[in-house]
C-alpha positions, 0 to 999 in steps of 0.5 A, a space after each residue: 299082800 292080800 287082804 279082804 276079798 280077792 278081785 281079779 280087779 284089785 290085785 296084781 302081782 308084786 311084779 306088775 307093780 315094780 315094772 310099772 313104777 320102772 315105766 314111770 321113772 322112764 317118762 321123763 327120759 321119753 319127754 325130754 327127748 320129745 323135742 330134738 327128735 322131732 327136730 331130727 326127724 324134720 331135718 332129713 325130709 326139710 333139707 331134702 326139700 330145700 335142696 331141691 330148689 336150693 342154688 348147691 353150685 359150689 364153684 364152674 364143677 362141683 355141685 353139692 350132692 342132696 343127700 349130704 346137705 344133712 350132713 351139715 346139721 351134724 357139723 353144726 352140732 358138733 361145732 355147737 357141743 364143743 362150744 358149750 363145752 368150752 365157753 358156755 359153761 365156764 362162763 356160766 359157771 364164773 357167773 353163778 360161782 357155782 362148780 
C-alpha cells in the first residue's frame, strides 16, 4: 500500500514481503538441523582417519573394509531410534503423566 512518497527504498511488493516472512519461518528448521549435520558431515572424513590406523582384522581372513566403518553410525542410529521409541518415551511419558 502506498502512502506518502514513493522511494525505491521503502517499498516492495507484497510478494517480496510474503517470501520473505516464509524465509523466516524456515530459520528454525536450518538451526535445528545445525548440529546432526555437522555431526554427519564429521563421521565420513573421522571414520575414514581412524580406520587407518585402526586394527579391522576380524578373525585369520577377513579384514573389515574402510569404507564400510561408516556404516556403523547407520546401525548405531537405527538401534538408538528403536530405543527411544520403545523405552525412552514411555518411560518419559509414566513419569511426567503426560500423553
Amino acid at each position: 500500500m502506498k502512502t506518502g512518497p514513493s522511494s525505491p527504498w521503502k517499498l516492495c511488493p507484497m510478494t517480496q514481503v510474503e517470501e520473505t516472512k516464509q524465509m523466516v519461518k524456515m530459520l528454525p528448521i536450518l538451526v535445528a538441523t545445525f548440529i546432526p549435520r555437522t555431526i554427519v558431515a564429521q563421521v565420513g572424513t573421522l571414520f575414514i582417519k581412524q580406520g587407518t590406523t585402526l586394527e579391522r582384522i576380524m578373525g585369520p581372513h577377513f579384514e573389515i573394509p574402510l569404507a564400510s566403518l561408516t556404516a556403523f553410525t547407520i546401525i548405531f542410529m537405527l538401534i538408538s531410534i528403536v530405543n527411544y521409541d520403545g523405552y525412552l518415551v514411555p518411560l518419559a511419558r509414566r513419569y511426567t503423566n503426560n500423553p
